[in-house]
DOZABA-987393 format. One record per residue (C-alpha): residue in three letters; x, y, z. Coordinates in Angstrom, 2 decimals, decimal comma. Last residue first. Layout:
BEGIN
res|xx|yy|zz
ALA|X|Y|Z
...
***
This chain:
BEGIN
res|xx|yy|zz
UNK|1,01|37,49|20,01
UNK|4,72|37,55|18,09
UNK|6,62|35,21|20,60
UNK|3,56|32,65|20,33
UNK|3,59|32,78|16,35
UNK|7,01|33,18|15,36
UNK|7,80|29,97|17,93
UNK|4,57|28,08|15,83
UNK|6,16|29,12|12,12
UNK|9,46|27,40|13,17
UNK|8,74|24,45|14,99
UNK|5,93|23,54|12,67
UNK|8,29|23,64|9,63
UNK|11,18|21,66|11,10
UNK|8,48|18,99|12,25
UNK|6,44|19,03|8,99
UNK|9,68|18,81|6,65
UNK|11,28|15,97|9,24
UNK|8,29|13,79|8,92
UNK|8,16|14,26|5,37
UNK|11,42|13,44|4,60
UNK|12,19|10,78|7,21
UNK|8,77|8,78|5,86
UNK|9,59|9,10|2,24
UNK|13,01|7,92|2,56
UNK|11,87|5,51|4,90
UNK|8,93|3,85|2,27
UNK|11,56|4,25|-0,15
UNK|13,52|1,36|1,80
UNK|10,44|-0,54|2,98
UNK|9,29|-0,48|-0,90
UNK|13,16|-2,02|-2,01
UNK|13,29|-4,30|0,78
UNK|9,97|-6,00|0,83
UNK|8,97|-5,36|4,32
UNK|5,96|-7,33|3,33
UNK|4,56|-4,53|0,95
UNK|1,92|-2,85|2,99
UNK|1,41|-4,03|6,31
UNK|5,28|-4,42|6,97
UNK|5,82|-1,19|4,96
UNK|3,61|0,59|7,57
UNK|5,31|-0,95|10,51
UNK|9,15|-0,34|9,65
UNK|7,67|3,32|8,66
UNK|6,13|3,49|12,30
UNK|10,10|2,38|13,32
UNK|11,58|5,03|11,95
UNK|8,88|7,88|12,46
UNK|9,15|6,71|16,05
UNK|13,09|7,23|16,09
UNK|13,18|10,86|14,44
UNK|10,86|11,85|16,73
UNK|12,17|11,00|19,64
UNK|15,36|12,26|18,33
UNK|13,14|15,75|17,78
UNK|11,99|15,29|21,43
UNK|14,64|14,84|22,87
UNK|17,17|17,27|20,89
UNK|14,49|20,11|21,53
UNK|14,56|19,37|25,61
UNK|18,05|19,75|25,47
UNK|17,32|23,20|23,80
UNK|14,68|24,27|25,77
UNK|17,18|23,93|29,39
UNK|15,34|22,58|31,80
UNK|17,34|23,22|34,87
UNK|16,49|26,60|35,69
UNK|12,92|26,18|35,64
UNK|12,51|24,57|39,24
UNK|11,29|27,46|41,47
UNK|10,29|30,18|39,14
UNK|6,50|30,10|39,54
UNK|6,61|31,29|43,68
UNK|9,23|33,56|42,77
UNK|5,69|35,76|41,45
UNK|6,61|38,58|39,34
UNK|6,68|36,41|36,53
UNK|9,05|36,82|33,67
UNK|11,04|33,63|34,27
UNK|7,67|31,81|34,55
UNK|6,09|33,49|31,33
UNK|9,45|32,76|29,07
UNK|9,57|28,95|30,47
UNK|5,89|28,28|29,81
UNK|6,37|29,57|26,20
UNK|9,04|27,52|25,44
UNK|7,47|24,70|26,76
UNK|4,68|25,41|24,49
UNK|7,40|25,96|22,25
UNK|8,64|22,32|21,91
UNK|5,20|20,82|22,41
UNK|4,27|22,47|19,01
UNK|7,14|20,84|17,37
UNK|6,09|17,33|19,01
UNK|2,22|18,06|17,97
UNK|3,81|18,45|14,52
UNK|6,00|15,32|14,10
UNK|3,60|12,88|15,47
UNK|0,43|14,69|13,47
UNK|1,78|14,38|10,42
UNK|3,85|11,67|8,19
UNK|3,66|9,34|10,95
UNK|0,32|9,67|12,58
UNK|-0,61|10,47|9,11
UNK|1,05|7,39|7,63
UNK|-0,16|5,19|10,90
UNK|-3,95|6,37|10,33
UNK|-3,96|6,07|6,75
UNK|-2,85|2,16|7,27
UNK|-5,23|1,24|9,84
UNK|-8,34|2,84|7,43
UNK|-7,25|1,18|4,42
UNK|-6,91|-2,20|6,15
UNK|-10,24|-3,99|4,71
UNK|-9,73|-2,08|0,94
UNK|-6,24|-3,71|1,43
UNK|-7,60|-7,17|1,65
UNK|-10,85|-6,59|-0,66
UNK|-7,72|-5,06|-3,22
UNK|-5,77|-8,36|-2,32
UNK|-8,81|-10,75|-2,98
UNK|-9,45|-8,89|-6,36
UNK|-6,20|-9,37|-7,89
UNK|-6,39|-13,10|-6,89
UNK|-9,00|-13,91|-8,65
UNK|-8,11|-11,96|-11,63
UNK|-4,69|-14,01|-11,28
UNK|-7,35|-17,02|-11,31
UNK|-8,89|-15,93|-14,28
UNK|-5,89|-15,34|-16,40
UNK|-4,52|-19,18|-14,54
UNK|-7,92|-20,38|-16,63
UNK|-7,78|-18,29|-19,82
UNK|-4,50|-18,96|-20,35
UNK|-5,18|-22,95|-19,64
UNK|-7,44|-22,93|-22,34
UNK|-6,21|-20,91|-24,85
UNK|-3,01|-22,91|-24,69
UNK|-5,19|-26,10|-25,09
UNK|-6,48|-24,86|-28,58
UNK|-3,30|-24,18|-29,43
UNK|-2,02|-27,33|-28,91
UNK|0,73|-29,32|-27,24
UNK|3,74|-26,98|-27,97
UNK|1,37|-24,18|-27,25
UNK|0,54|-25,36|-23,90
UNK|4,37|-25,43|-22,56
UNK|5,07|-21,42|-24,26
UNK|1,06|-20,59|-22,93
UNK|2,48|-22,15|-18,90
UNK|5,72|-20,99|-19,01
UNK|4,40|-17,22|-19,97
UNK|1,99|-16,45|-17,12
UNK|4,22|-18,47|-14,75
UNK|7,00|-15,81|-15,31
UNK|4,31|-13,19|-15,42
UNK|2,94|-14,13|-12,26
UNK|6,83|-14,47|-10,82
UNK|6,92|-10,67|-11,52
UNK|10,71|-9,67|-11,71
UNK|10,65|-9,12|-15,84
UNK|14,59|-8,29|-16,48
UNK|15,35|-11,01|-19,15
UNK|11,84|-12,50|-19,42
UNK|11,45|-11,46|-23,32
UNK|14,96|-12,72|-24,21
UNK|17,54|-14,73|-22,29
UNK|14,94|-15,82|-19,65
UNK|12,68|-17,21|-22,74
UNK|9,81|-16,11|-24,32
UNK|11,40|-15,96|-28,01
UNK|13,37|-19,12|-27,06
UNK|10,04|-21,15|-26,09
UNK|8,03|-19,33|-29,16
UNK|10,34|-20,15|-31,82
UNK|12,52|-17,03|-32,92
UNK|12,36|-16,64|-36,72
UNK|13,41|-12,59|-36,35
UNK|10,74|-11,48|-38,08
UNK|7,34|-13,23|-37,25
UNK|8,94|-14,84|-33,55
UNK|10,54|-12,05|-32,55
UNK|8,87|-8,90|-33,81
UNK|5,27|-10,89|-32,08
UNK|7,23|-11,31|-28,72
UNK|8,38|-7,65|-29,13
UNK|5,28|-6,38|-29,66
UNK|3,54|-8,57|-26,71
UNK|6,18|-6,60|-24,43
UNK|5,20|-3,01|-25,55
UNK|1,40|-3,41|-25,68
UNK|2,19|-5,07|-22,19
UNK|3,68|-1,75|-20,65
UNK|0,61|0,24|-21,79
UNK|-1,85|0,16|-24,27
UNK|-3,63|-3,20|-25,66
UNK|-5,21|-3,25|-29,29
UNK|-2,44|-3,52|-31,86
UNK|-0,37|-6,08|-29,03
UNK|-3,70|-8,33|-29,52
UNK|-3,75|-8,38|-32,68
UNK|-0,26|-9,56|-33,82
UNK|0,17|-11,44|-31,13
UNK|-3,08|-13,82|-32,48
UNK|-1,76|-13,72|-35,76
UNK|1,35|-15,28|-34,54
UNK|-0,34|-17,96|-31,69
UNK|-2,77|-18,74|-34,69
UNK|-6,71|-17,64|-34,96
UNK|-9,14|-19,99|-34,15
UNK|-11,31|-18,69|-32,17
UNK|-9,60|-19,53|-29,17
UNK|-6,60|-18,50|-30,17
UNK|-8,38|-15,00|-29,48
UNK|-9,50|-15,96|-26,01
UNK|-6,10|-16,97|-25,28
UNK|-5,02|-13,82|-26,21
UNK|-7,71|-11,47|-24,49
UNK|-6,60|-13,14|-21,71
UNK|-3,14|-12,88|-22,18
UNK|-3,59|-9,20|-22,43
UNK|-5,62|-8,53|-19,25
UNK|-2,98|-10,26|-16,99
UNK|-0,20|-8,88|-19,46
UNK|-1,85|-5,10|-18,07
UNK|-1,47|-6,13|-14,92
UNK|1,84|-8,02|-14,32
UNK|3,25|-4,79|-16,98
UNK|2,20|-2,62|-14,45
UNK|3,72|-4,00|-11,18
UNK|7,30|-4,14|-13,15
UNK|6,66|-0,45|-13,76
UNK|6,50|0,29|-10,36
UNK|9,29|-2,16|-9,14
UNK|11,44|-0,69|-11,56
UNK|10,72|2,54|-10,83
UNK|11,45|1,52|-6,88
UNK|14,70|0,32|-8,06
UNK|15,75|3,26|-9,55
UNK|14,89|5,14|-6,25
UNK|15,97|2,58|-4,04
UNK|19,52|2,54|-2,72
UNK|19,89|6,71|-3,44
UNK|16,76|7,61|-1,70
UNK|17,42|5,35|1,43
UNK|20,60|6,83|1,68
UNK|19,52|10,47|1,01
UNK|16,50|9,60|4,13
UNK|19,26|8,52|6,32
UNK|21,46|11,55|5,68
UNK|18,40|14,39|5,57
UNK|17,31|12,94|8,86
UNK|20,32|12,94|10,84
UNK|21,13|16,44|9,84
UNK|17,81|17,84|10,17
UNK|18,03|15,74|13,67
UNK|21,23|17,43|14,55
UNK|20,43|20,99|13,25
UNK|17,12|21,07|15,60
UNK|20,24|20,94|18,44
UNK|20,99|24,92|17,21
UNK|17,72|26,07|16,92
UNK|16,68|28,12|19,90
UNK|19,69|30,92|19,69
UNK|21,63|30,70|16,21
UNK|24,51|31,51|18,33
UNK|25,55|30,33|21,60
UNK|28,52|29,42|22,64
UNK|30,13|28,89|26,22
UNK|34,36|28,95|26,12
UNK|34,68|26,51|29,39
UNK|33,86|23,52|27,89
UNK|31,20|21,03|28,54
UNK|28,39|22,84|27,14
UNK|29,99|24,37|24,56
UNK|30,68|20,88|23,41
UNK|26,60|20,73|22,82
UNK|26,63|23,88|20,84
UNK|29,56|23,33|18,37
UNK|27,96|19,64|17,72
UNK|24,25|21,25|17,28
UNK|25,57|24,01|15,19
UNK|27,43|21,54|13,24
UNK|24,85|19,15|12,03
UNK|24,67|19,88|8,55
UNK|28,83|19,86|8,15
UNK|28,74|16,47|10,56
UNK|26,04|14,91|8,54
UNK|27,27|16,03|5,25
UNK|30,82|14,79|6,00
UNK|29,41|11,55|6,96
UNK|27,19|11,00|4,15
UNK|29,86|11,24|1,37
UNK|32,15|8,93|3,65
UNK|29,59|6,11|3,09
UNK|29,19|6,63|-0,57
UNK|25,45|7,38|-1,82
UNK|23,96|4,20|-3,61
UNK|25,61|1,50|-4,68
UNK|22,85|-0,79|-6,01
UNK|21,55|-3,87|-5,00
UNK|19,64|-6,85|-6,37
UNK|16,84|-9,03|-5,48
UNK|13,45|-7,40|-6,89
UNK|10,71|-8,71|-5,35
UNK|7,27|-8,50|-7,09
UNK|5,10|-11,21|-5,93
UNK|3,81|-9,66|-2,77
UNK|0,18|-10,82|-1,35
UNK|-0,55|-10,57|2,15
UNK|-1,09|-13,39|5,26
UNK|-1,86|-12,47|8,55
UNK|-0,39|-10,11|10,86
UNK|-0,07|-11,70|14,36
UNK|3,50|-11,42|15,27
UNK|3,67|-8,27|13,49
UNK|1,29|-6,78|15,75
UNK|2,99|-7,89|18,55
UNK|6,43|-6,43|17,27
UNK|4,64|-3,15|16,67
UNK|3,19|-3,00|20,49
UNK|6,78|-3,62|21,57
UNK|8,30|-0,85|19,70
UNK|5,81|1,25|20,69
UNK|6,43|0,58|24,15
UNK|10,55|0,93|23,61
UNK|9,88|4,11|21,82
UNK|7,78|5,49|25,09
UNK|10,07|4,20|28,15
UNK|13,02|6,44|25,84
UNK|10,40|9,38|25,89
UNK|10,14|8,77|29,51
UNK|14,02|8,22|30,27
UNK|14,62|11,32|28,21
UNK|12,36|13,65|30,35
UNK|13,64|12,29|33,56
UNK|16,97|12,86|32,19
UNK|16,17|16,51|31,15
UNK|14,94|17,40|35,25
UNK|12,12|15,86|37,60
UNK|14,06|15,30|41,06
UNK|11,33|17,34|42,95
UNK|12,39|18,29|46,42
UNK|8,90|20,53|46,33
UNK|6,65|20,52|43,90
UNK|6,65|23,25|41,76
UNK|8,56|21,25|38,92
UNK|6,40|18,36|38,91
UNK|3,27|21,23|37,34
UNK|5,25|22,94|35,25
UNK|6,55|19,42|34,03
UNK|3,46|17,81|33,94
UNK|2,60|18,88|30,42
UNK|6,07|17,79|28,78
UNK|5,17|14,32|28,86
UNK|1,41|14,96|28,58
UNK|1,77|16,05|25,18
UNK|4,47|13,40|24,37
UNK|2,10|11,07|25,33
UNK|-0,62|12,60|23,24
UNK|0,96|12,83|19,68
UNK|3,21|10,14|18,39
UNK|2,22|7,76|21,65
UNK|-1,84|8,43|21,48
UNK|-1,40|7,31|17,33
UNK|0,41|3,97|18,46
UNK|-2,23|3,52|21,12
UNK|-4,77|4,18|18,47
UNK|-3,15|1,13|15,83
UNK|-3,20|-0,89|19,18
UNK|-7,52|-0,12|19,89
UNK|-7,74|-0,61|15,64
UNK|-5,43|-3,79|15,46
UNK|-8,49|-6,61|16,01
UNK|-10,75|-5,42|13,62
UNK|-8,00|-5,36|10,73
UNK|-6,70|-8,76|12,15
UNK|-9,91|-10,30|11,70
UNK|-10,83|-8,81|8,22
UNK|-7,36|-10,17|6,64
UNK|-7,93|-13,70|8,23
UNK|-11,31|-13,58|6,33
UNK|-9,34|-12,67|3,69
UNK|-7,08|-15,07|3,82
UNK|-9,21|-17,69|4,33
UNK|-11,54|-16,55|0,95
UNK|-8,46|-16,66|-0,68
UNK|-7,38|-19,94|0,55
UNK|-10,81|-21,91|-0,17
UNK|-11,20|-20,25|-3,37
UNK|-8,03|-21,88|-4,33
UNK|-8,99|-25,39|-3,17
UNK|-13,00|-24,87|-4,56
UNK|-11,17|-24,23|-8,01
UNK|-9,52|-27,73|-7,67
UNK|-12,96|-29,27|-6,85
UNK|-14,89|-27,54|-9,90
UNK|-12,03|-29,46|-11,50
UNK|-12,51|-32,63|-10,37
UNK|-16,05|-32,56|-10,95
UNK|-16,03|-31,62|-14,29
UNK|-13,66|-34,08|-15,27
UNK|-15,09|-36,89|-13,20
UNK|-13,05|-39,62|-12,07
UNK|-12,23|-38,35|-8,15
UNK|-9,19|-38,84|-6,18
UNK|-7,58|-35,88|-7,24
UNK|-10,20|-34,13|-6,22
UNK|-9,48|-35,18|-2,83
UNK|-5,90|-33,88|-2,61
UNK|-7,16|-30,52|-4,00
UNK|-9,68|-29,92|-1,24
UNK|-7,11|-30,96|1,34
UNK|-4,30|-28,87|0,04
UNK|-6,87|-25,94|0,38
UNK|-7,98|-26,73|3,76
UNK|-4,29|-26,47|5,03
UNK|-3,64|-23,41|2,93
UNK|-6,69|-22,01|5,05
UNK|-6,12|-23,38|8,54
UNK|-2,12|-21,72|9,00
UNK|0,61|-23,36|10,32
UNK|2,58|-22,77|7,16
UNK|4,51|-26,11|8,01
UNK|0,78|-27,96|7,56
UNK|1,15|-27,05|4,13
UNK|4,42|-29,24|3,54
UNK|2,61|-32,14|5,55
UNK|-0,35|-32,15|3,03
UNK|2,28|-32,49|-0,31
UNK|4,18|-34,97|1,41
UNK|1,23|-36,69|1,99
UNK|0,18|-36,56|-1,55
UNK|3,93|-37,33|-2,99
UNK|3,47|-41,08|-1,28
UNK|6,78|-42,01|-2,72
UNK|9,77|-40,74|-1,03
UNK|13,20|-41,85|-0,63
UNK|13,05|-42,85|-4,71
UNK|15,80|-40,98|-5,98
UNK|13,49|-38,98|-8,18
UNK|10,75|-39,03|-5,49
UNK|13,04|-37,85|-2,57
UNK|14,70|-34,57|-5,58
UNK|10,70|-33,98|-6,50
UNK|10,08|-33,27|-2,87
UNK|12,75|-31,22|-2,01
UNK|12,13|-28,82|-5,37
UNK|8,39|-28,88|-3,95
UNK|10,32|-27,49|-0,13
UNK|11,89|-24,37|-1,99
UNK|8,67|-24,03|-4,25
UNK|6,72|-23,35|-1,47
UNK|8,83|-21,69|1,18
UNK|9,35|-19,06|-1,54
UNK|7,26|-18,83|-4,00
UNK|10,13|-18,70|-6,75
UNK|9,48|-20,24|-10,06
UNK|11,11|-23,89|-11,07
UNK|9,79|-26,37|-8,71
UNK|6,09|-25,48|-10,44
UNK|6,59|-28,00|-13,26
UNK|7,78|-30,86|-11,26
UNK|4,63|-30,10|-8,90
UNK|2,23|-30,58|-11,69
UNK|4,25|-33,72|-13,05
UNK|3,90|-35,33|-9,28
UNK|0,10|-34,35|-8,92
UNK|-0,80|-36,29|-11,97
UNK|-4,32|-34,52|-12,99
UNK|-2,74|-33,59|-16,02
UNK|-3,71|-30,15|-18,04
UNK|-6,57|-29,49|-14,91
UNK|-3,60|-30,79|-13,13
UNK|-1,33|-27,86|-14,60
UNK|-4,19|-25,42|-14,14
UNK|-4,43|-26,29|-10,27
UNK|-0,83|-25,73|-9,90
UNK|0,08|-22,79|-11,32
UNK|-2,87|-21,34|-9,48
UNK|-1,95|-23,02|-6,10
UNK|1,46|-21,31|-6,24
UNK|-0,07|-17,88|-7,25
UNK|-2,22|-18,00|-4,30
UNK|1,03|-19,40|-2,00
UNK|3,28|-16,55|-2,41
UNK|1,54|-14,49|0,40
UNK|1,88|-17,21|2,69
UNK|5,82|-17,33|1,64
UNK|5,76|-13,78|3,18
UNK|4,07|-13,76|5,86
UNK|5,82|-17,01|7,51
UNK|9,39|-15,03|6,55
UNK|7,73|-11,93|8,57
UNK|6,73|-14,17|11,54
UNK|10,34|-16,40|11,64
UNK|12,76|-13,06|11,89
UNK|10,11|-11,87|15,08
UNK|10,91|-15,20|16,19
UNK|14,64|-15,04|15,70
UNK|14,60|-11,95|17,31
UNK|12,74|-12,55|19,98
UNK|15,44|-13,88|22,87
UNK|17,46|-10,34|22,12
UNK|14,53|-8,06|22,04
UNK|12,56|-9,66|25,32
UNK|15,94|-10,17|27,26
UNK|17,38|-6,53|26,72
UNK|14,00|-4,97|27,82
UNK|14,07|-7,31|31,18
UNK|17,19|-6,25|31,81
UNK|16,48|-2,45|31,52
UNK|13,49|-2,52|33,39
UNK|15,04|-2,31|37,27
UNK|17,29|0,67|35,53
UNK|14,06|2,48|33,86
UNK|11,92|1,77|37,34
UNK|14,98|3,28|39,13
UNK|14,95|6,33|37,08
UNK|11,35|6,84|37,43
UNK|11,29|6,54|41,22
UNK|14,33|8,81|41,45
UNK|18,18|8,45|42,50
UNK|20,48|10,89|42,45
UNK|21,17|11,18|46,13
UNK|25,14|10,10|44,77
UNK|25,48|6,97|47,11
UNK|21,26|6,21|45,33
UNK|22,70|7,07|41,74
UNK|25,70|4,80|41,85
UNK|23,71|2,05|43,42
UNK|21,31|1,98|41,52
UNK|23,94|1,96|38,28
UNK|26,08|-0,93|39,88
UNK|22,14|-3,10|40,27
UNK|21,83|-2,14|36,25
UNK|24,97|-3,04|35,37
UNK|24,77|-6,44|37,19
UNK|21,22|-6,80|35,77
UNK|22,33|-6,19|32,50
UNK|25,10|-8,76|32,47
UNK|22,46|-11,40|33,88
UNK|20,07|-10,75|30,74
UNK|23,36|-11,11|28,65
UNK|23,81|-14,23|29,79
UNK|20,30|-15,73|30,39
UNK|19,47|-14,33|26,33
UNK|22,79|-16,31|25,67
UNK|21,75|-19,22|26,60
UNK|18,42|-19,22|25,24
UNK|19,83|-18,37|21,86
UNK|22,11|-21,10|21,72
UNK|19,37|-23,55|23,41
UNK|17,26|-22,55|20,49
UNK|20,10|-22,84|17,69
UNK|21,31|-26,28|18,60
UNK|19,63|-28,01|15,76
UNK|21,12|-25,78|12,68
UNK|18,41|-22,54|11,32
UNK|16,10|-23,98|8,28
UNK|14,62|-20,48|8,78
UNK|11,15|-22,82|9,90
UNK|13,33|-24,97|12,59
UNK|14,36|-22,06|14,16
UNK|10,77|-20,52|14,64
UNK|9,35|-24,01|15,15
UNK|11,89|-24,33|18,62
UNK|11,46|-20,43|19,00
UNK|7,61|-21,62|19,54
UNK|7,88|-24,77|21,72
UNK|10,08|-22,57|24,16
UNK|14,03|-23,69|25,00
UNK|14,87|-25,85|27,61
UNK|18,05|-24,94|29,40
UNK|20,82|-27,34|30,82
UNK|22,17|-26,20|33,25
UNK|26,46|-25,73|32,93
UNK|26,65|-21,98|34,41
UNK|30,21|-20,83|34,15
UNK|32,10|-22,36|30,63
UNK|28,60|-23,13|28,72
UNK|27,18|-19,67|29,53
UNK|29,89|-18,37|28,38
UNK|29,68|-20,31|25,37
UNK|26,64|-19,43|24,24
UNK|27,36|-15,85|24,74
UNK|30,02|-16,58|21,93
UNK|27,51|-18,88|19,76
UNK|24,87|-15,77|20,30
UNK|26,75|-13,49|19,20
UNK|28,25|-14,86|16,08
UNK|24,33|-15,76|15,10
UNK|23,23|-12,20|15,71
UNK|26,26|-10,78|13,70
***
């Protein structure tokens, strides 16, 4: 859709204004990076100048609308004069915003990448065998450019594999994968055993330790953002609807419901942007576990008719409004219907297109651990001196959990059924639905080692067992490091957002019943015009919206936007959100009409 877009605005631009434009250094790297065609940055450019130009005209028509009309405000001309400047920044950034999470994620991949790697030139320090035997698991950007390496070196457009090897790090853009390459280019270089392979460890160390540094930074750095995201769930909306007592006794004061949506419209858009900066500066996370398929989920049409059947108070309400037959029943809750509505739909379709999935995912994250632990304890058994069969056999009697299960049915396979150990561990057996690409490596590397030797498969299990330990603890110092960021978005989220908003609803309710009822005409100048209920659908959309896109942020640091988390990550969000809004609003209007 964005690409379709932009080729049509493209040429537009092409047919009336023939400049030539000169796209920014970092779009240029962001296009290149998705592997996007040559043109794409001017594309984009040129239609970010076309649409920002169509959004001026309508904005410059809508001014002067408003001001012919005596409409026009301060605030609402700010909101028109911003509008094209709003449409530029989200339209020109989308590829870039599209280039940061991709960078995340193949950084992420790269730990495990380096692991494989290092143990297969501990095995043979030939760095064009060890990538060979990587090409074929997916870590991303990694394993997508090693597969173009080995293709130039089998046809012989490419020889020196070690600089290819440096400049494919140097696409990440980021110091610690760069010093890691380095360290294991040089120990390449060097005769000793020992001291080539102390050197290969010092590469992955290298990029975990960067990382987490990286990791530490960035925590630091969000805290005074992650607060401004907390002050606009709870105290902007506070103040929002604070001042309007107060704006409304002034005199000639143009404050009314659109005033109130433009500033709770200014407020999304401001979170949105502080989000997309963060994102553009998150480092690095860990996420091997992505599970690439779909599933139906709730039909389409299903989710319509509960919508507009949920949401029907609201709908009959705000048509009253326009028509001459004026209804009003369920007095004080009928737009609250529209947002249970919208939320209970969104958060159903979210449930329904990752709730299996998400089970998966769990128990796919349980068998990485416990075969983590029980590949150690088998290549510690082999190396004893027990056989690969024997040593199944003990090892799945002693484990628990999902890889008590798994090491059972490699041992049934190979001792009963006469599999050999490549078949019995293969993607038509064992590795059938197993999504974790540690696991996938796990195996490959003990099925290719056992063919050699046993002894040398309880070498190299042991090593990539103790780098995946490695690893393990680098993410939990990583998360450990962001704990406090992350709690405070889910409960801003989850909590506070939703129930100062439901409180703010019947403080203004409250305001409105003591002005009306005053004796003094002085209080009732300006109260006609808010009416509660518009003010309800606001602020609940509001709501609705910033619990949206504080999810988008929470699975970002979380999971990598990985789809199926993200998705259940929603569903959770909406739920929850919606639960402590609905039940805030309700209890706190019993409460101040009942004192």
């Amino acid at each position: 859709m964005y690409k379709e877009s932009s080729n049509i605005l493209a040429r537009v631009y092409n047919t009336f204004l023939k400049e030539e434009v000169h796209p920014s250094s970092e779009l240029k790297q962001a296009c290149d990076y998705l592997k996007l065609p040559v043109k794409t940055p001017e594309s984009v450019v040129k239609a970010s100048i076309v649409l920002t130009l169509t959004a001026s005209i309508v904005s410059l028509t809508l001014l002067l609308i408003y001001y012919f009309s005596n409409n026009l405000s301060i605030i609402l001309t700010a909101a028109l004069l911003s509008m094209p400047l709003l449409v530029n920044h989200f339209y020109s950034n989308y590829y870039k915003d599209k280039y940061y999470a991709e960078r995340i994620k193949d950084l992420g991949f790269l730990p495990d990448f380096f692991s494989l790697l290092i143990t297969n030139l501990k095995i043979n320090p030939n760095l064009e065998n060890a990538l060979i035997n990587v090409s074929g698991f997916n870590y991303g950007r990694s394993t997508f450019e090693v597969r173009k390496i080995v293709r130039d070196l089998e046809s012989g457009k490419e020889s020196d594999v070690k600089k290819r090897f440096i400049g494919l790090m140097k696409k990440f853009n980021n110091n610690s994968a760069e010093s890691a390459a380095n360290s294991l280019i040089s120990a390449l270089s060097i005769r000793s055993k020992t001291s080539r392979n102390q050197l290969l460890n010092n590469s992955l160390n290298y990029l975990l330790k960067g990382m987490i540094d990286e990791t530490n930074k960035f925590s630091r750095k969000i805290y005074t953002p992650i607060l401004l995201l907390f002050g606009f769930g709870t105290i902007i909306p506070l103040i929002i609807i604070s001042v309007i007592p107060v704006i409304g006794l002034l005199k000639d004061s143009s404050f009314d419901i659109n005033t109130v949506l433009l500033f709770f419209l200014a407020s999304i858009f401001v979170t949105k942007l502080i989000i997309n900066n963060l994102k553009s500066k998150s480092p690095s996370r860990f996420s091997q576990i992505v599970i690439d398929k779909e599933v139906k989920g709730v039909n389409i049409f299903l989710l319509l008719i509960i919508f507009i059947g949920l949401a029907s108070p609201a709908i009959i309400y705000l048509f009253s409004n326009i028509l001459p037959y004026y209804l009003n029943f369920l007095e004080g809750y009928q737009t609250l219907f529209l947002y249970i509505s919208l939320s209970f739909v969104a958060s159903l379709y979210f449930f329904s297109k990752s709730s299996n999935l998400i089970k998966e995912k769990n128990k796919a994250q349980r068998l990485e651990q416990d075969l983590i632990d029980s590949f150690y304890l088998l290549g510690s058994r082999i190396n004893e001196g027990h056989s690969v069969e024997s040593s199944l056999k003990y090892v799945s009697g002693i484990v628990s959990g999902e890889g008590k299960e798994f090491l059972k049915s490699a041992y049934h396979k190979i001792s009963n059924l006469g599999l050999s150990v490549k078949t019995a561990f293969s993607s038509n057996h064992l590795l059938k639905n197993v999504y974790s690409e540690r696991v996938k490596g796990l195996v490959e590397l003990f099925v290719t080692s056992v063919q050699k030797h046993s002894l040398t498969a309880s070498e190299n299990i042991i090593e990539v067992c103790n780098y995946y330990k490695s690893i393990q603890a680098a993410e939990e110092e990583m998360m450990n490091s962001m704990s406090k960021n992350i709690d405070m978005i889910r409960l801003t989220t989850y909590f506070f957002s939703p129930v100062v908003c439901a409180l703010i609803i019947n403080i203004q309710r409250l305001i409105n019943s003591v002005v009306s009822n005053s004796s003094f005409n002085f209080f009732q100048l300006s109260f006609s015009s808010l009416n509660v209920e518009f003010i309800q659908l606001i602020i609940s959309s509001y709501v609705f919206f910033l619990t949206w896109i504080m999810s988008d942020l929470y699975s970002f640091l979380t999971s990598n936007s990985e789809k199926v988390a993200s998705r259940y990550d929603k569903f959770k969000s909406l739920m929850f959100s919606c639960l402590a809004f609905t039940t805030t609003l309700i209890i706190s209007r019993l409460l101040f009409f009942q004192l």
